[in-house]
Structures are given as C-alpha cells and as structure tokens.
MARTOR-975011 format. One line per 10 residues: for each residue x, y, z of C-alpha. Coordinates in nm, 3 decimals. Layout:
% residues N
X,Y,Z; ...
This chain:
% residues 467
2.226,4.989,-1.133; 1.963,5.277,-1.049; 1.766,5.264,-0.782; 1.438,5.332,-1.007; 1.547,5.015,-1.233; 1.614,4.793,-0.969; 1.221,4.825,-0.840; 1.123,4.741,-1.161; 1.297,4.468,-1.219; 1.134,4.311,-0.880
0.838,4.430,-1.019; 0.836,4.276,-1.362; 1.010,3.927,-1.232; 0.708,3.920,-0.964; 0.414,3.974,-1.235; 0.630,3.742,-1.472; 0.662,3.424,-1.237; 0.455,3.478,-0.905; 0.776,3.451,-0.664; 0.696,3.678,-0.367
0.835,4.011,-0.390; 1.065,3.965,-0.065; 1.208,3.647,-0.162; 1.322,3.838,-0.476; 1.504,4.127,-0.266; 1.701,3.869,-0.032; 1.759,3.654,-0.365; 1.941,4.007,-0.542; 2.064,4.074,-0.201; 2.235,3.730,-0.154
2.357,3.781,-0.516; 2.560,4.100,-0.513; 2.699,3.948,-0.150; 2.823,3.741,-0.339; 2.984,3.899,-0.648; 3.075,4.185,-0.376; 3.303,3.947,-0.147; 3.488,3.768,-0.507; 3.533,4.122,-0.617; 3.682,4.301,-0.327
3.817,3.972,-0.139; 3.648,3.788,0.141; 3.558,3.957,0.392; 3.366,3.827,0.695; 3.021,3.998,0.761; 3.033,4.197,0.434; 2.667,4.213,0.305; 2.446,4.398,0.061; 2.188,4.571,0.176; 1.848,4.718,-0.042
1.599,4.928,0.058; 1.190,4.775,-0.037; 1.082,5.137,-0.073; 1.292,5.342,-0.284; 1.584,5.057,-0.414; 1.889,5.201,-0.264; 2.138,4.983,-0.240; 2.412,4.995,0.056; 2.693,4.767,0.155; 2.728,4.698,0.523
3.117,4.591,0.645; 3.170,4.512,0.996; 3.317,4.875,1.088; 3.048,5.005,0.947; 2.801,5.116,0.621; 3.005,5.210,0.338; 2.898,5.277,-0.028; 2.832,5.041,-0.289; 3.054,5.031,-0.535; 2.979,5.135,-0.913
2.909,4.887,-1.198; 3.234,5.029,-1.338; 3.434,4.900,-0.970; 3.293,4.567,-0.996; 3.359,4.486,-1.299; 3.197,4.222,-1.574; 3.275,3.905,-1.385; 3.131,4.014,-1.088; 2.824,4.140,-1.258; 2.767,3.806,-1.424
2.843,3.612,-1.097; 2.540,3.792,-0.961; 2.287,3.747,-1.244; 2.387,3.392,-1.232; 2.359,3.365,-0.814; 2.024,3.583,-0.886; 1.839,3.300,-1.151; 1.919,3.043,-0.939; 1.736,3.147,-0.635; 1.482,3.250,-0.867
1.419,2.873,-0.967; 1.493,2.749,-0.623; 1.218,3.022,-0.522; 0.963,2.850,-0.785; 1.045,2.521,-0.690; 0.948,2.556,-0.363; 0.645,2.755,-0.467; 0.551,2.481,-0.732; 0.633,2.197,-0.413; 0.445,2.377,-0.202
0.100,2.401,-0.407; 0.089,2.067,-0.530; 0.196,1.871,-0.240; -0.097,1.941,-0.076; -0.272,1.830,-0.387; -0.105,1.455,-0.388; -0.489,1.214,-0.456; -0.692,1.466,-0.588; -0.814,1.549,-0.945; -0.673,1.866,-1.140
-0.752,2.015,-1.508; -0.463,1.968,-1.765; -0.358,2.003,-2.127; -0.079,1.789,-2.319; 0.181,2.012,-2.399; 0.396,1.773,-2.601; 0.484,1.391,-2.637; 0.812,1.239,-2.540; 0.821,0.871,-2.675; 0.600,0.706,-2.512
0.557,0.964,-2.181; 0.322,1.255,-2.235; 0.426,1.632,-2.078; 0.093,1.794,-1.911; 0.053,2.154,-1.873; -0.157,2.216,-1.511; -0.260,2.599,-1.395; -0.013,2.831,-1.501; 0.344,2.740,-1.601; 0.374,2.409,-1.417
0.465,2.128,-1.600; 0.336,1.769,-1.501; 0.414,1.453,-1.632; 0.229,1.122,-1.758; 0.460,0.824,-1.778; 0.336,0.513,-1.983; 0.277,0.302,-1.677; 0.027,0.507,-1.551; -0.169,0.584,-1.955; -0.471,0.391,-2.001
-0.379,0.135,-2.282; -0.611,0.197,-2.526; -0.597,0.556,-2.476; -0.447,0.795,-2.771; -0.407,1.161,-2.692; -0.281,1.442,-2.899; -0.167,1.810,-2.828; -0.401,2.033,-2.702; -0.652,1.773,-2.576; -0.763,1.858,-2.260
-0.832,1.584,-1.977; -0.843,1.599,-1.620; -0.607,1.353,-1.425; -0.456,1.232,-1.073; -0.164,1.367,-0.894; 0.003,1.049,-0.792; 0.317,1.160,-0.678; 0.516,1.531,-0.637; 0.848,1.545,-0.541; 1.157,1.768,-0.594
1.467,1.707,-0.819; 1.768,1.954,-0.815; 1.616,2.303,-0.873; 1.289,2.158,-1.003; 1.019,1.949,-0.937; 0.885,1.660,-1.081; 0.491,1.612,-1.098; 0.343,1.223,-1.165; 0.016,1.191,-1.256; -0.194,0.936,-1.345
-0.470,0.811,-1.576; -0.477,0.460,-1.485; -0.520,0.432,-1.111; -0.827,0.272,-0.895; -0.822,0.657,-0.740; -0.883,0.815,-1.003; -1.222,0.645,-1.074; -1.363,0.709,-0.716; -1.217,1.090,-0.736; -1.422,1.126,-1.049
-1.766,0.934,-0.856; -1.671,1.199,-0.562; -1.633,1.522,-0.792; -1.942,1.420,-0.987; -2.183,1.263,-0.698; -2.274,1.521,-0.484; -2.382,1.255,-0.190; -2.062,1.098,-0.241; -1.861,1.482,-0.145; -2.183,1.495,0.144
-2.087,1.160,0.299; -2.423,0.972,0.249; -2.283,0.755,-0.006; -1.954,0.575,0.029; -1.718,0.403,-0.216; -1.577,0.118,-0.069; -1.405,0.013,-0.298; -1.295,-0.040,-0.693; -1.177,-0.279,-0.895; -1.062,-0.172,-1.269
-0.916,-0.285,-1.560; -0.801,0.025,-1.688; -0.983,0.067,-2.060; -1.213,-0.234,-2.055; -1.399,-0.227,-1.712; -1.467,-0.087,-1.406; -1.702,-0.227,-1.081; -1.761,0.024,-0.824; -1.878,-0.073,-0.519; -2.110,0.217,-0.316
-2.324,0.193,0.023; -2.569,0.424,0.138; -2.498,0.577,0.473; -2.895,0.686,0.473; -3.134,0.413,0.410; -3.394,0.695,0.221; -3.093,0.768,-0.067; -3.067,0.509,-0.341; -2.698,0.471,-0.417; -2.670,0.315,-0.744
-2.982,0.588,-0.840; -2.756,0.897,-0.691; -2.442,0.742,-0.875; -2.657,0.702,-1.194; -2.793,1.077,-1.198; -3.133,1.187,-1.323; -3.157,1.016,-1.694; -2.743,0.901,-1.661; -2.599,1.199,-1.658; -2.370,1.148,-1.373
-2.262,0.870,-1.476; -2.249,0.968,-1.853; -1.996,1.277,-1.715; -1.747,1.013,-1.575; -1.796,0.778,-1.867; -1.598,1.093,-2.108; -1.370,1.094,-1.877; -1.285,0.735,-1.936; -1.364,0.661,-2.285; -1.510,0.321,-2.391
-1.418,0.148,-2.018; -1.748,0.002,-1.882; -1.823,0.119,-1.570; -2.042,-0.133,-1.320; -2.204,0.053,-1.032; -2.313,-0.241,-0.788; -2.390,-0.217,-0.429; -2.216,-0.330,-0.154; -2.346,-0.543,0.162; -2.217,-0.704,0.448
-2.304,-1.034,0.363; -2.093,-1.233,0.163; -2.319,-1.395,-0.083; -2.503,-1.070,-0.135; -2.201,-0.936,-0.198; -2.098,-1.176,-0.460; -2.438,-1.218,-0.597; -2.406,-0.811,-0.657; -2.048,-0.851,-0.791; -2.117,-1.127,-1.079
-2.341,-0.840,-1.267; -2.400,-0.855,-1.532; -2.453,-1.213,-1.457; -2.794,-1.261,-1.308; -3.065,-1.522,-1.155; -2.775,-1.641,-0.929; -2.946,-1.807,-0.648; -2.801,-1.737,-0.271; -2.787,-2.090,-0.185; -2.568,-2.127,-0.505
-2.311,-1.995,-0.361; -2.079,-2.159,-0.120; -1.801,-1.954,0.049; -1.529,-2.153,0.186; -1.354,-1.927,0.503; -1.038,-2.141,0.523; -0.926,-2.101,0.201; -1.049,-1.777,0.180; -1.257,-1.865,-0.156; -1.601,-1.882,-0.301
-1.761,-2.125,-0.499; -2.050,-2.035,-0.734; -2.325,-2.272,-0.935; -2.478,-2.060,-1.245; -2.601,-2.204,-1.533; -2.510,-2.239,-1.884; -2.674,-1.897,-2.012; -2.540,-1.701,-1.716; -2.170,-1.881,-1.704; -2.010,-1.627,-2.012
-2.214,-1.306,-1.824; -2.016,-1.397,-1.520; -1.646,-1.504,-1.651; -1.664,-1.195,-1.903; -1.451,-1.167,-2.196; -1.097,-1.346,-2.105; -1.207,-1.337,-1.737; -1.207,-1.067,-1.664; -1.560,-0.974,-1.491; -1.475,-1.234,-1.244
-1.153,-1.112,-1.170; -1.256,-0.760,-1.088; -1.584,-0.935,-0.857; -1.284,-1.122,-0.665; -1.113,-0.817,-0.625; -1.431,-0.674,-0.507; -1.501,-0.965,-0.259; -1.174,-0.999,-0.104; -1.179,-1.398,-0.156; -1.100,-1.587,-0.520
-1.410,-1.734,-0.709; -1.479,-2.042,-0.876; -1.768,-2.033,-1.146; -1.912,-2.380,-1.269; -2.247,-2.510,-1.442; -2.399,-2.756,-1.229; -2.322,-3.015,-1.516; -1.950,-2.949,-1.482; -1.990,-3.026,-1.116; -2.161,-3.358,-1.152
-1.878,-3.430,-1.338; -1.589,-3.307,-1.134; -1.803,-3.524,-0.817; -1.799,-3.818,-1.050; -1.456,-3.806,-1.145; -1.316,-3.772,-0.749; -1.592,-4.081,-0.682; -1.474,-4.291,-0.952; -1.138,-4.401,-0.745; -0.856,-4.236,-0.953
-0.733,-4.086,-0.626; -0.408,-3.907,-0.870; -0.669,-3.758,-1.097; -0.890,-3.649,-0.782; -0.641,-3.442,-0.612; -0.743,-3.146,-0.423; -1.100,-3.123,-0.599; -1.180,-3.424,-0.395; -1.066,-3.272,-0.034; -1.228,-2.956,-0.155
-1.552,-3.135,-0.256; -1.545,-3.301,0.071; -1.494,-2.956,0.236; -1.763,-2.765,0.078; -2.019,-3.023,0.110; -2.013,-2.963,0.463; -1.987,-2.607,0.493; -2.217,-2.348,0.620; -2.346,-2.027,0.420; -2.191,-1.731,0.574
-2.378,-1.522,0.751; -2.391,-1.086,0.748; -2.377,-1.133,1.171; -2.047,-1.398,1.148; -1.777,-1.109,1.100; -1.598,-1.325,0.813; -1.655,-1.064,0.593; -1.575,-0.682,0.672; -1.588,-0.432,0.479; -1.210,-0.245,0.398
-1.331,0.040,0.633; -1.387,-0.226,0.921; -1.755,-0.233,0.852; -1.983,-0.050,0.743; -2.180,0.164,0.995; -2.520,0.009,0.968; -2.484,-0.316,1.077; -2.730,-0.617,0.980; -2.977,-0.804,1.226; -2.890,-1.036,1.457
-2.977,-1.397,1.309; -3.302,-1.508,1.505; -3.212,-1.834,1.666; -3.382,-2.148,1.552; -3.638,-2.290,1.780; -3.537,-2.590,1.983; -3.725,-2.916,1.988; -3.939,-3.107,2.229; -3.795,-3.298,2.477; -3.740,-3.659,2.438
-3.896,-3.896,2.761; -3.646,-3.961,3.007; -3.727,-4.360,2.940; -3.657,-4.323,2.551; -3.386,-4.515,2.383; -3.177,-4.250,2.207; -3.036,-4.526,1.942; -3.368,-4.674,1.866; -3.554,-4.343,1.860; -3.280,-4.211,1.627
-3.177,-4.452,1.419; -3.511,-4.623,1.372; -3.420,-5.024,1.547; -3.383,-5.187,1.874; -3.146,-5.261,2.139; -3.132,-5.654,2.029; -3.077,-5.481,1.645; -2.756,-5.308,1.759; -2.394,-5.471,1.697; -2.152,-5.263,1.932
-1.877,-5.461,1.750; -1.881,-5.184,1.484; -1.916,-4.882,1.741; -1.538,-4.747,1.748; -1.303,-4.855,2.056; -1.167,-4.568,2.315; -0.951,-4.371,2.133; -1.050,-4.424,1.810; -1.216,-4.205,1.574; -1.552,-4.220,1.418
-1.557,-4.329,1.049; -1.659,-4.058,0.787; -1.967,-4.006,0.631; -1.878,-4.148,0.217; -1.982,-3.901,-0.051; -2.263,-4.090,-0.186; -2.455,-4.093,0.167; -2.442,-3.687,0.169; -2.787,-3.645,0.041; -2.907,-3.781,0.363
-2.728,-3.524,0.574; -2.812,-3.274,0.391; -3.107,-2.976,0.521; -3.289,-2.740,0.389; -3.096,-2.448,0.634; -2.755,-2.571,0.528; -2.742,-2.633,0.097; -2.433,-2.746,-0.078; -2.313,-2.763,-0.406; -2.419,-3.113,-0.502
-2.762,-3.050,-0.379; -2.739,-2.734,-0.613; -2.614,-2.894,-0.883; -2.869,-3.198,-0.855; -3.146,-3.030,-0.848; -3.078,-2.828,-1.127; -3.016,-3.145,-1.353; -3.342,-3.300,-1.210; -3.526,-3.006,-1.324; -3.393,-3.072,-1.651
-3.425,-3.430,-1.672; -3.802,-3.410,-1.547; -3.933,-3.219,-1.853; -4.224,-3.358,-1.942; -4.196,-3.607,-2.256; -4.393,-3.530,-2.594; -4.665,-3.683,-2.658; -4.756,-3.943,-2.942; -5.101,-3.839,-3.164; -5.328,-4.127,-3.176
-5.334,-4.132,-3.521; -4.969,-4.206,-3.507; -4.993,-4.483,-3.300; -4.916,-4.867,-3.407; -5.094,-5.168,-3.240; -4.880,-5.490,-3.203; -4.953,-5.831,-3.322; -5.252,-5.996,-3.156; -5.228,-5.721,-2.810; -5.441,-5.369,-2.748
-5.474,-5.164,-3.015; -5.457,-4.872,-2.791; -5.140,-4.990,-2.691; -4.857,-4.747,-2.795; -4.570,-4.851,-2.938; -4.269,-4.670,-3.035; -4.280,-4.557,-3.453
C-alpha cells in the first residue's frame, strides 16, 4: 500500500464515521502487527509503525528498524487478517464513541425518527447513524407509529453489548412527562417552579404536581402558557392523554383536595386522613363521586399516587349506611369498617406544621405558619367541685360504684354518644355525613293552594287535610 493511499483512506473512514483520526492510525497499526507477526512468525516486540504526516509505513524489530515488507511478501491471508483486525477496532472505536455520547445523556429528552418496526419493538434513528431502540414495555398503549414519524423520547437506559451498544428509550415513563414540563416551562429549567412529582397512566391521564419556589409566579399559569400553548406543546407530544396540572401544598387535605380535580366543592373538613394506616378518607357527594373515581378508577388512583397515602371516596349516604350496618350488632359483617369507624371518628385533621406529610424532596422550601395556639380558659375557683361543675349534678348525685377500680380501665365512649364529643375544631366523618343528609332532609315542604284544600266533617274549614 502507498503511502499517498493510506492517508486517504484515514481520511475518508474519518469523514465517513467520525472515529478520531489517531484512533484510526493505532487501529491500522495494531492490524498489520498483527498480520506481520502470522506472516513472518512470532516475534516478540515486532511492531508496525506509520508516520501521521506523510503515511510511511516502517516495521520496528527489536535489533532494530527494518523495512516493511511488500503486499506481494505478505501475501493474501495476511492482507485479509489485517482488514479484518482493522474493522473491528473500527466498531470497537464507534462503540465507545456512541457509549460515550449517550451515557451522559441517560434521563434526558432527544429528537428521533422510526427507522423500521420489529414485531412489536420499534428501531429509532437519533443524530447521525446511531440506532436506538423502543421495546413494547416502554410504548404508550394506545400509541401507533409508522416510519418516518418523528417524536422525541427518553433515554432510559445505554449500555454496551459485544462491539455495539444498545440504546433503551422510552415513551411511557413518569420522566418523560416532567422532561417535557422542564424543556417547555422556562421557570421550570430557571428553578422557580418545581415538579414534585407525577403520577400517569400512560395514554389516558396524567396529574402533575408543581410548586412555586417564588410566591409572585403562578405555577399552574407558567405551566399553562399564555392562551395554552405550553401546555398545548406537551399535549402533541402525548396524544389524547389528559394532562392535570394541580398544585402541590404541604398540607395534606390541601393536597388531596387539589388532587381529586376534576372533582370539586370538596370541603376540608370532609376529609379525614388516618396517619396509622397511612390512608385518607374523603366525603363528596353524589354529583362529585364519578369526577373523583374517574373512569375505572383511575383519577383516584393517580391522586393516591400523588398523596403518598390510599383514598377512600364515599357519599355521605353510603356512610350512614356503612355506620348503621357496624351499629346494628352483626359483629362478622362489621369487620374492620367498624374498628376503622371507631378510629376515624376520633381522629384529628392533619395539620401543614405536624410533619406527617413531606414532600418527596423532604419539604418544600417555604414552609407554612406555625398553628396559633388556642386560647386557654378561665380558671375554675379553688372551692369548685370539678364533677358537679362538669358533669352538671352533685356530690350526693354521684354513685362511685360505677367509677372503675385501680387498675382498671375506663369504659369507651359507644358510637351513638359521639355527637356529644364532637367540636367544631375537630370534625369527623359522621358529623360530615349527617349534616349533609340534614340539609337534605330539611328542604322545605310544598305548599298546598287554598283552593285545594278539603275541610273535614263538622271541624275548621281552614283546616288542611291531605287530598
């Protein structure tokens, strides 16, 4: 080989595939080492030598530089043994190129086109000759794509097989929504909005959950874009998924009140988080029940994902009834709704200030108010009987018979005595629930025309009577 057609073959295979023009010399170098030492014999510390500047080729034997020998010497084996060695640093040279650039790029958002379809996997083509690949478990369902379409997508995973590498991206990850909200919301790249986090169901629905990090910026508004078009941008990205942009806060019920959408009118003293078992109970009414459910369940799903905690959506009818059927003695058919029922009833609201609830970041950076304490009461007189100023009767009225020996516990408050308890700072479901029957059941009657009305035998005329 000439010296003047060796240089442009480094040339032409460094334009052709990007590999670095040195790597190519030591990979031809390595190559007619090779070839050299199965053509003349091994020899220790033979090598092949070529010059970057004008392509002259030497070989180098340990008693010193001799000449290379002619195609002619080595003969056709050896030639092919080095174009073989020679390709296969070549790829080995691209793979690590290839591993290289997109390694770095493992969570982030790239351009690609479908090259082809393989069954049910789909072969991407990213910036220049790299192929990447879309396996079904990361497609979006009800997504159908074609050659040629062009879609952006995340790189979920690059790693290196033999003398390539293999690229996974994906479609269908949680990521890949809040890379789209950070490539598209410009406060979101700034770090005065946050996403904290997402809950999807890739194809039908999405909730997003964003804080401000400045109270002056409007996160759902910045999210949203001037007339939608943010949010219309990451919608064509998606297709037909619904996308719910709802902000987050430290308290709990907030946070749940926010995460029902687009459920709304849910009261905050309808809803009744329960720390131990980690779960929240909701009272919404009949119109507002489907809103928050969703189609098969699902828009409560993704708010419990949201949350953190499992929630439990009932009509204040369907509580009644639940109450009535753990009261009515069947202790099997009670089960656990009656220990829950018992639970709930006298549970506190959580509180923004009572660190049950954290955000997934540990927080978020402005925190809420200290609660204001609750002012105490006047002093009762030092001669005041604490029974008969409590409990409304005198010493001679009490029986200490039923006051509980040492050692023995107090006897629980029944079910049907909870009302009593019950104040304005601390609401539970039954109160909830009550109230909104009441409301219902206190409609005001229709009236009967007077012209309609009967008079009985021998009474008042104007006595009504029912038609």
């Amino acid at each position: 080989m000439r010296k003047e057609e060796v240089l442009r073959m480094i040339d032409a295979i460094h334009r052709e595939r990007g590999v670095d023009r040195d790597v190519l010399f030591s990979a031809l170098e390595e190559a007619l080492s090779t070839a050299t030492r199965k053509r003349m014999g091994l020899v220790e510390g033979l090598e092949v030598r070529i010059n970057r500047r004008n392509g002259e080729i030497s070989l180098v034997a340990p008693d010193g530089t001799v000449s290379f020998p002619s195609a002619e010497e080595l003969g056709r084996i050896a030639a092919q043994t080095t174009k073989q060695v020679f390709m296969q640093k070549i790829r080995e040279a691209e793979r690590d190129k290839v591993f290289d650039s997109f390694e770095d790029l493992v969570g982030s958002i790239v351009p690609a086109v479908v090259h082809k379809l393989e069954g049910p996997n789909v072969i991407l083509q990213l910036s220049g000759r790299t192929e990447a690949l879309l396996p079904r478990s990361e497609r979006v369902p009800s997504e159908r794509l074609h050659v040629g379409d062009r879609l952006r997508v995340l790189i979920k995973e690059v790693r290196k097989e033999g003398s390539r590498v293999v690229i996974i991206v994906s479609r269908k990850d949680e990521s890949f929504v809040k890379k789209l909200f950070e490539v598209e919301v410009p406060e979101i790249a700034e770090g005065l909005i946050r996403v904290m986090r997402v809950a999807r169901d890739p194809g039908y629905r999405c909730k997003v959950a964003v804080y401000s990090m400045d109270e002056r910026v409007d996160c759902i508004g910045a999210c949203l874009g001037l007339r939608g078009t943010r949010i219309r941008n990451i919608n064509d990205e998606v297709g037909a998924e619904k996308i719910d942009i709802i902000e987050w806060s430290d308290s709990l019920e907030e946070l749940v009140q926010n995460a029902l959408k687009p459920a709304k009118n849910i009261p905050i003293d309808h809803i009744f988080p329960d720390e131990e078992a980690q779960s929240v109970f909701v009272l919404v009414s009949e119109e507002q029940k489907p809103l928050a459910i969703g189609m098969g369940g699902r828009n409560v799903r993704l708010a419990a994902r949201i949350v953190g905690w499992e929630i439990e959506i009932k009509t204040p009818a369907e509580y009644e009834a639940e109450l009535l059927a753990a009261e009515s003695g069947d202790r099997g058919d009670r089960g656990d709704r009656g220990d829950r029922s018992e639970r709930m009833e006298r549970r506190e609201p959580v509180r923004p200030d009572s660190g049950r609830h954290e955000s997934p970041e540990g927080g978020s950076p402005r925190q809420a108010p200290e609660a204001v304490p609750e002012p105490e009461g006047e002093a009762a007189p030092a001669d005041a009987d604490p029974v008969a100023d409590s409990a409304g009767f005198a010493d001679e009225d009490f029986d200490d018979s039923d006051f509980p020996k040492a050692g023995e516990d107090f006897p629980t408050v029944p079910d049907h005595m909870d009302d009593d308890l019950e104040t304005p700072d601390a609401p539970t479901p039954r109160r909830a629930a009550r109230r909104a029957s009441t409301v219902a059941r206190e409609a005001p009657e229709p009236t009967v025309p007077d012209a309609e009305r009967k008079p009985t035998e021998g009474g008042d005329p104007n006595q009504e009577v029912e038609g």
